[in-house]
matplotlib code that plots the C-alpha trace (Angstrom):
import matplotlib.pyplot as plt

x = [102.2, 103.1, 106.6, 104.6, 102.8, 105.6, 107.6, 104.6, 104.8, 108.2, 107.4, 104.4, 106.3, 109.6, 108.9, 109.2, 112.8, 113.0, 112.3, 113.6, 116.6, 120.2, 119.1, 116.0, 118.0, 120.9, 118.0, 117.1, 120.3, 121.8, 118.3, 118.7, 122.6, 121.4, 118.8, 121.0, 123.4, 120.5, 119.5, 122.0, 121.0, 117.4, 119.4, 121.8, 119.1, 117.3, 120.6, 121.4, 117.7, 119.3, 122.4, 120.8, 118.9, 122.1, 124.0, 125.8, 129.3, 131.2, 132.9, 129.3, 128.4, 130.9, 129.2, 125.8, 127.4, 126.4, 128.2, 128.3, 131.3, 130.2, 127.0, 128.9, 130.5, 127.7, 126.3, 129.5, 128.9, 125.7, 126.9, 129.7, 127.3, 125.8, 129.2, 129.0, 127.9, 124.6, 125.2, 121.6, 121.7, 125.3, 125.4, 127.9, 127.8, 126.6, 126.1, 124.8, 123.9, 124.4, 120.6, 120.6, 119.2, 121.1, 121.6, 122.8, 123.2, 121.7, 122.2, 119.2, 118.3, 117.3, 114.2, 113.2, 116.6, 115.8, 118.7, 119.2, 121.4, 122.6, 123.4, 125.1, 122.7, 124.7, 124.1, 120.6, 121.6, 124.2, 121.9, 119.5, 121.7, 123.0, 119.4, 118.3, 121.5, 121.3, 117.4, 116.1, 113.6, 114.6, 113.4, 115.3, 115.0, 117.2, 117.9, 115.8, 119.3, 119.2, 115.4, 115.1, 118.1, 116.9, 113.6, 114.5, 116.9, 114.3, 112.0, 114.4, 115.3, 112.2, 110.7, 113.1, 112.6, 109.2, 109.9, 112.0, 108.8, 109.2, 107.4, 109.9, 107.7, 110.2, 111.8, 110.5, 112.0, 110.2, 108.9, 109.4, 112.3, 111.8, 113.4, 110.6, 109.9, 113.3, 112.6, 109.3, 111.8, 113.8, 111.0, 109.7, 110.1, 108.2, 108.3, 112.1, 114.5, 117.7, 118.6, 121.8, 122.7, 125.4, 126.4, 127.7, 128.4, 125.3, 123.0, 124.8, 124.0, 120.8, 120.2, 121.8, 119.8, 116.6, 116.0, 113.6, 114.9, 118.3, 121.1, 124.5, 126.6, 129.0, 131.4, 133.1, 136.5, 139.4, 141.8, 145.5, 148.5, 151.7, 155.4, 158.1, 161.3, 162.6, 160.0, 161.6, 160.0, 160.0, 157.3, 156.0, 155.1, 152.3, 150.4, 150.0, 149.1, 146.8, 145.3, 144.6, 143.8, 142.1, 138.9, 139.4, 135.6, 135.4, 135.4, 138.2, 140.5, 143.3, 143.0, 145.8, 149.6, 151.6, 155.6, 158.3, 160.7, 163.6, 161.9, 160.2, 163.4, 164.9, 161.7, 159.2, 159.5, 159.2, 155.7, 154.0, 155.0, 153.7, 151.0, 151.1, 151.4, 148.1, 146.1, 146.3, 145.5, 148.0, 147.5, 150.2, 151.1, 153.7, 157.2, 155.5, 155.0, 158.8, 160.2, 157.7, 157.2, 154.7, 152.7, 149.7, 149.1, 146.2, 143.6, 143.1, 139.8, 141.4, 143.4, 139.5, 138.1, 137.0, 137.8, 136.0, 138.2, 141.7, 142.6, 145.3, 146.5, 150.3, 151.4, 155.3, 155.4, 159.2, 158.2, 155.7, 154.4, 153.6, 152.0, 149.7, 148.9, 147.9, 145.6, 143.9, 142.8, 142.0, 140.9, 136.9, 137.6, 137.8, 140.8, 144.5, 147.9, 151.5, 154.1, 157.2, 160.4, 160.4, 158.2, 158.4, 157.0, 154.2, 153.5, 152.9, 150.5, 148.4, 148.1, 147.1, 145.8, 141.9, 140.1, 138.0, 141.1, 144.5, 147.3, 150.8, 152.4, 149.3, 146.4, 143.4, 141.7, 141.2, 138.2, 135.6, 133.2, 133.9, 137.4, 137.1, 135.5, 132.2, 130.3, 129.2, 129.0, 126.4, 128.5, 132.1, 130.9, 133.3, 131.4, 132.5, 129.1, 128.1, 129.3, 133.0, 134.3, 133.1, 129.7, 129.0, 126.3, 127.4, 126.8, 123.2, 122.3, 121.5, 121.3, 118.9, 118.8, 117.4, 117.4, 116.4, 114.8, 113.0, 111.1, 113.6, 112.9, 114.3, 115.0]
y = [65.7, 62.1, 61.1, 60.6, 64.1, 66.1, 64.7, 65.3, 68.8, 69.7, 67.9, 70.5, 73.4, 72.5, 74.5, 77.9, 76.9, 75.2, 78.1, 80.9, 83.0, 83.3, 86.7, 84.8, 82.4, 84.7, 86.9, 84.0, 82.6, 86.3, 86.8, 83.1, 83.9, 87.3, 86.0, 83.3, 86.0, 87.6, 85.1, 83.2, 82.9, 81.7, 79.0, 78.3, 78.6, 75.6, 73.7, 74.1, 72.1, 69.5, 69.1, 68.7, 65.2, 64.2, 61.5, 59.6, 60.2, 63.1, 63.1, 63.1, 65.9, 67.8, 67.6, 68.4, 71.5, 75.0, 78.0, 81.7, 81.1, 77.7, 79.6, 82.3, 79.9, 78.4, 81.6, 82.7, 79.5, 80.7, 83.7, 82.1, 80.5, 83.5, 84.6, 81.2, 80.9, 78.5, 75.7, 75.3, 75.8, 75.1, 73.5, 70.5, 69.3, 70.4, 68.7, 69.1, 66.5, 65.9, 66.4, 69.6, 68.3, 69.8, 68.5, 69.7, 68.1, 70.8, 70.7, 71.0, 70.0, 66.8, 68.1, 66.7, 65.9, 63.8, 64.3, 61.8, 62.7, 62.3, 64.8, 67.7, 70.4, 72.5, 70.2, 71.1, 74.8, 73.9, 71.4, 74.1, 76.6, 74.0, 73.0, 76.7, 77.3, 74.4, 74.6, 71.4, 71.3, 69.5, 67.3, 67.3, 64.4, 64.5, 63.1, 63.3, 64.3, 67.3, 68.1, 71.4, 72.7, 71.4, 73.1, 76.5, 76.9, 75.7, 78.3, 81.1, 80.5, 80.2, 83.1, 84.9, 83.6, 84.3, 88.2, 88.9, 87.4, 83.7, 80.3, 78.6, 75.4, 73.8, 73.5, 70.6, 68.9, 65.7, 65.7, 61.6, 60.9, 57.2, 54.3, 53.3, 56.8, 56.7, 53.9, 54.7, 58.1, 55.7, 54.3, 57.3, 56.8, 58.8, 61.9, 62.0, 61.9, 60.9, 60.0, 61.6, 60.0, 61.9, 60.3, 57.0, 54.1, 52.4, 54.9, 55.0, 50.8, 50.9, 53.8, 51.5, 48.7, 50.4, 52.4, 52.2, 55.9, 56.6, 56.9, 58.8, 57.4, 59.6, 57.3, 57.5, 58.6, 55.9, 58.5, 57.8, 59.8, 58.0, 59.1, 58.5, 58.1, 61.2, 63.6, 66.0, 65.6, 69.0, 69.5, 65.8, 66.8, 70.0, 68.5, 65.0, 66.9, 68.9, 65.9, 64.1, 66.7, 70.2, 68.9, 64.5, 63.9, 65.0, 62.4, 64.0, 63.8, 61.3, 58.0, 55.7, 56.6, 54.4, 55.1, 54.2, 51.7, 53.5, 56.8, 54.9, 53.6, 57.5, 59.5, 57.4, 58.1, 61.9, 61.7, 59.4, 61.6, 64.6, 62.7, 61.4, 65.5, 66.2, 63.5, 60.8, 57.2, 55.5, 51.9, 49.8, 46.8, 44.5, 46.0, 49.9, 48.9, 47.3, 50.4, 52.5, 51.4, 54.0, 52.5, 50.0, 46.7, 47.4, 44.5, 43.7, 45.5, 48.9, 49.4, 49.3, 51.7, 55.6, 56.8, 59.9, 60.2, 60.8, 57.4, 56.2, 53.3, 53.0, 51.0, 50.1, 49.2, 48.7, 51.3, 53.1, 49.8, 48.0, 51.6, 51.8, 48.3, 49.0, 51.9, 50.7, 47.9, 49.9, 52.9, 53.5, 55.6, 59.2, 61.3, 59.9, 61.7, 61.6, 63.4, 63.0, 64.8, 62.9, 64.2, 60.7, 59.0, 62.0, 61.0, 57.8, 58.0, 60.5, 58.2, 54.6, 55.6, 55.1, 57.7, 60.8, 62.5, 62.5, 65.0, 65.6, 67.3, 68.7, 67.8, 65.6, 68.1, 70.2, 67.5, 70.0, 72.0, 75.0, 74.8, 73.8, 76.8, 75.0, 77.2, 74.4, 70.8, 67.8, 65.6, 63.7, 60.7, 57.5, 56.0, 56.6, 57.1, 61.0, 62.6, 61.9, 63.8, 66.9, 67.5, 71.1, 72.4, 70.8, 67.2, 68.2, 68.5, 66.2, 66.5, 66.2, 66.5, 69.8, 68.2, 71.0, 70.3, 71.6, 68.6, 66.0, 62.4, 59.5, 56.8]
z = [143.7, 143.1, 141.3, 138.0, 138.5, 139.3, 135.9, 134.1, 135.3, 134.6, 130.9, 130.2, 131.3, 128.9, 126.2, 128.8, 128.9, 125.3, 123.4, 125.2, 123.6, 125.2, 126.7, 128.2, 130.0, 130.9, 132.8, 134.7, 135.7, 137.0, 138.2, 140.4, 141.3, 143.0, 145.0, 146.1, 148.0, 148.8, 150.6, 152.1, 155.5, 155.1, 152.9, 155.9, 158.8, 156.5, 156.2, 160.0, 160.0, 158.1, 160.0, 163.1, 162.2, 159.9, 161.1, 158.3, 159.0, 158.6, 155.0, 154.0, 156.4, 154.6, 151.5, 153.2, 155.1, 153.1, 154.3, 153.0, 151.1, 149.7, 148.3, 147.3, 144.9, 144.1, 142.7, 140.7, 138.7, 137.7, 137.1, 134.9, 133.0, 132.3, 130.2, 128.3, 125.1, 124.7, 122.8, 121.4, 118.0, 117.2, 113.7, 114.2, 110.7, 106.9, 104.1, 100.6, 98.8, 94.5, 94.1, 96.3, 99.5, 102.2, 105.6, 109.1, 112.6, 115.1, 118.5, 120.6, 124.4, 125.5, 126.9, 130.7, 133.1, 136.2, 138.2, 140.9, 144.0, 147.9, 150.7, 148.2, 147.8, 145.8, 142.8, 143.3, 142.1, 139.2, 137.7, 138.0, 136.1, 133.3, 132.2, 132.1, 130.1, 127.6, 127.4, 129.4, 132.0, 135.5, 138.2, 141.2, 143.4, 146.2, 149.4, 152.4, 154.3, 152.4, 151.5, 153.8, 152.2, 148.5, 148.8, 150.2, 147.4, 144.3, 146.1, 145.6, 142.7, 141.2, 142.9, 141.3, 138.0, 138.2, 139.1, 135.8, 133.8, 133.0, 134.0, 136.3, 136.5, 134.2, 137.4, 139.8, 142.8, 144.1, 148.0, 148.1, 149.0, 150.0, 148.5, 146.8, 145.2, 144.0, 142.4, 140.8, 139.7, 137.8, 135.2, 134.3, 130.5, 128.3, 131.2, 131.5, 128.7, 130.5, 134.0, 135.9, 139.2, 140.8, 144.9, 145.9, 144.0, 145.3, 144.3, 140.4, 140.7, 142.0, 139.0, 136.3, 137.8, 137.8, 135.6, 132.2, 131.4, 129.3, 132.0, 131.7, 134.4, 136.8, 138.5, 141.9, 142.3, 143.3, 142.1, 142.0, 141.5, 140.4, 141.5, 138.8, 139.4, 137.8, 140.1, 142.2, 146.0, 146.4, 143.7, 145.1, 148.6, 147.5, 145.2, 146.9, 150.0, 148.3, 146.6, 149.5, 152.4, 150.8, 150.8, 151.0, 151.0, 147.6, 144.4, 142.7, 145.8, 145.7, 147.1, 146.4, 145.7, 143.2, 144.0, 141.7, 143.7, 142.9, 144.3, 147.4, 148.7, 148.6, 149.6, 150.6, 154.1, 153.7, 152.1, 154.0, 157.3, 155.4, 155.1, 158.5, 159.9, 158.5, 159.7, 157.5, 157.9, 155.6, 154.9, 152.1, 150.5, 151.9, 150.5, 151.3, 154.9, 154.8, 153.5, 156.0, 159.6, 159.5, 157.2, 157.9, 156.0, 153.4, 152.3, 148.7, 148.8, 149.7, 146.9, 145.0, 147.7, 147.7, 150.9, 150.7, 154.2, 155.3, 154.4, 150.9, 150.2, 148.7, 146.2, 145.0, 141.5, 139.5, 136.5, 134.4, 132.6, 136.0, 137.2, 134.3, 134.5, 138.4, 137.7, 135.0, 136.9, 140.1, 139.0, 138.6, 135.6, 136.9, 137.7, 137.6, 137.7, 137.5, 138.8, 136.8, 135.0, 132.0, 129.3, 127.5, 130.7, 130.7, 127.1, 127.6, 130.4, 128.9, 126.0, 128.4, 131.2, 130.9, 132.6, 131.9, 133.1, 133.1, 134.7, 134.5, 137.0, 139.2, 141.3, 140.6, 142.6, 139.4, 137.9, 138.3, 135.8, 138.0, 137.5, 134.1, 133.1, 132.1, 135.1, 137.2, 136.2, 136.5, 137.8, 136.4, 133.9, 134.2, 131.2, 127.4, 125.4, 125.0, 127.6, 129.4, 132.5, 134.0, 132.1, 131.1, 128.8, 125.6, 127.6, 128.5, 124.7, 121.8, 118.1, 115.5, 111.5, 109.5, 105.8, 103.7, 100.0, 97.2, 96.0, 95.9, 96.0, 96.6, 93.5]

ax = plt.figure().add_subplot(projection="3d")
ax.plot(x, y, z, "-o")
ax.set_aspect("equal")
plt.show()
C-alpha cells in the first residue's frame, strides 16, 4: 500500500480500537505481551537480519540490538499496562449551569497516531501497547535500519490480536521507508490526527519542518547533573557513574557535569578518573582542564551536544545561580539533576530549572515511562503544550464537551 493508503487503513479500522471496553483492550495487550515471549527468537533471528546490514555507529547499534532480556522487558510493559487504569472516559471537569445546562470535559482518544522513529524497535511495541490502551489507532513508520525487526514484531502482535477475536487493522506500519515517504508521512492531514517523532534531533526538525499534521515534539537529551558544594562524593561518584555509563547511548543518560568551584578544587580529580576507569572520554572548559590534567579542552559546541557516547563535557561554575544559568541555556529541555546536601539549594533548582524533569539527589537515568510506572512511554516531550516528559496514556488522549440540556436556549 502506498503512505496515503496505509493511513487510510489504520483511519477505517479506528473504531475496532475506539470503542472497545477496558477488558477489550486488556485481552489484547496480555494477549500481544504473550506472544512476544513466545516468540522471541523468530523476533531476534529478524533482528540479527538487521544488524548484519547496520552500519551507523555503535551507540545507535545499541539501540537497534534486541535481546531476550530486552524483549522480555518489552513485554512486562505491556503487561503493566494491562494493570493501568484507561483513561478514556475520565470526566476532567463538570459544570452546571443557572439555566440547568450541564457540561463536562470527557477525555477521549485522539483517534489515528503516526508515530515517526529511527533504529529502536522496541517503540514499535510500546507505541503499540499505549494506543491500544488509550483507544487510538497507529501507523508505525520506522526506519529502514530496523524494518525486519519492525515487521516481525507488528506481525505477532497482530496475529495474536486477531486469535482472542478483534480487528487488529487499527494497527499499520508503513513498508516505505525512504526519505521521501517520510515526508509524504508528514502531510497526511485529515488521515492522522497527530504526529510523534521520537530519534535524533534531525529527524524531530525535519518533522517540525514538514509536517501539515499536529506534532507533539520529544526532544533529545543534553542532560546535566550539577555537583553542589555541600554534596558528599561518596554519594557523588554512583549516581554520576551511573548516569553516564549504564546504558550512555540512551537520551536520558547524562552528558555534561556542572561542578561547584569550591567542590572541583577538593574532588574533582576523583570523578573524572572514575569516569576515566570506565571508559570515558572527558572533555572541559579552560579552568576544569587546569584543575584536571586529565581533562581535554572542550569546544563551545560540545557543551550543546548529545553524545549518545562515552563522552561529557565539565563545566566549573562559582554557585547555584551561575549553574542554573548554565543549564538553562544548554540544556535541550529534558532531564537535569543535582546532587546536593542543602535542601534550600534543592528547592531552588526544582523551582528554575526548565526541563520536563528535574532530580535531587539521583540519576537522570530514571526519565522513562517504564520507570515511571506509566507502562511504556511514547517518547520524553521537551515542548510545553499537552503533553511534558515521559508520555503515558493520559498524553495520547484529548478532550471534548458533553453539554447536557433539556431545551434550553440561548438569549
Amino acid at each position: 500500500m502506498t503512505v496515503r493508503e496505509t493511513c487510510l487503513a489504520a483511519k477505517a479500522a479506528v473504531s475496532a480500537i475506539a470503542y472497545s471496553g477496558e477488558d477489550e483492550k486488556n485481552a489484547m495487550l496480555a494477549a500481544a505481551a504473550d506472544a512476544l515471549t513466545a516468540h522471541t527468537d523468530e523476533i531476534i533471528g529478524a533482528n540479527r537480519e538487521d544488524l548484519l546490514s547496520f552500519t551507523r555507529g555503535e551507540q545507535l547499534r545499541d539501540r537497534l540490538t534486541l535481546t531476550a532480556e530486552r524483549i522480555s522487558l518489552i513485554a512486562e510493559g505491556l503487561r503493566q499496562l494491562v494493570a493501568l487504569s484507561c483513561p478514556v472516559g475520565e470526566v476532567l471537569e463538570k459544570t452546571t449551569r443557572a439555566d440547568g445546562l450541564q457540561i463536562e470535559r470527557v477525555r477521549v482518544p485522539f483517534g489515528v497516531v503516526g508515530i515517526i522513529y529511527e533504529a529502536r524497535p522496541n517503540v514499535t511495541a510500546d507505541a503499540i501497547g499505549l494506543c491500544i490502551k488509550s483507544g487510538n489507532a497507529v501507523v508505525l513508520r520506522g526506519s529502514a535500519d530496523a524494518q525486519r525487526t519492525n515487521r516481525k514484531i507488528v506481525c505477532i502482535m497482530k496475529e495474536a490480536i486477531a486469535r482472542v477475536g478483534f480487528n487488529p487493522e487499527f494497527i499499520q506500519l508503513l513498508e516505505d521507508c525512504s526519505r521521501e515517504g517520510a515526508r509524504e508521512f508528514m502531510r497526511q492531514k485529515g488521515a492522522l490526527d497527530v504526529l510523534i517523532p521520537r530519534g535524533s534531533a534531525s529527524l524531530i526538525r525535519s518533522t517540525l519542518e514538514n509536517a501539515t499534521v499536529p506534532v507533539i515534539e520529544t526532544g533529545t537529551g543534553n542532560c546535566h547533573i550539577y555537583i553542589e558544594t555541600s554534596a558528599r562524593v561518596q554519594n557523588v561518584l554512583p549516581v554520576v557513574l551511573n548516569a553516564k555509563t549504564q546504558r550512555p547511548s540512551v537520551c536520558n543518560a547524562c552528558e555534561s557535569l556542572v561542578f561547584d568551584r569550591a567542590f572541583a578544587k577538593e574532588h574533582l580529580g576523583e570523578v573524572v578518573a572514575a569516569l576515566q576507569e570506565n571508559g570515558v572520554e572527558v572533555v572541559g572548559d579552560e579552568e576544569s582542564c587546569r584543575i584536571c590534567a586529565t581533562i581535554a579542552p572542550a569546544t563551545d559546541e560540545d557543551f550543546y551536544t548529545e553524545f549518545l557516547s562515552l563522552k561529557l563535557s565539565v563545566k566549573i561554575v562559582e554557585n547555584c545561580s551561575e549553574a542554573i544559568a548554565f543549564i538553562n541555556d544548554h540544556s535541550t529541555g529534558h532531564s537535569e539533576a543535582i546532587l546536593t546536601a542543602n535542601e534550600e539549594v534543592a528547592a531552588r533548582f526544582l523551582r528554575e530549572i526548565d526541563s520536563a524533569c528535574v532530580y535531587v539527589n539521583a540519576s537522570t537515568r530514571f526519565t522513562d515511562g517504564f520507570e515511571f510506572g506509566y507502562g511504556a512511554e511514547m517518547g520524553i516531550s521537551t515542548q510545553k503544550l499537552h503533553a511534558r516528559g515521559p508520555m503515558g496514556l493520559r498524553e495520547l488522549t484529548s478532550y471534548k464537551y458533553y453539554i447536557r440540556g433539556n431545551g434550553q436556549i440561548r438569549k
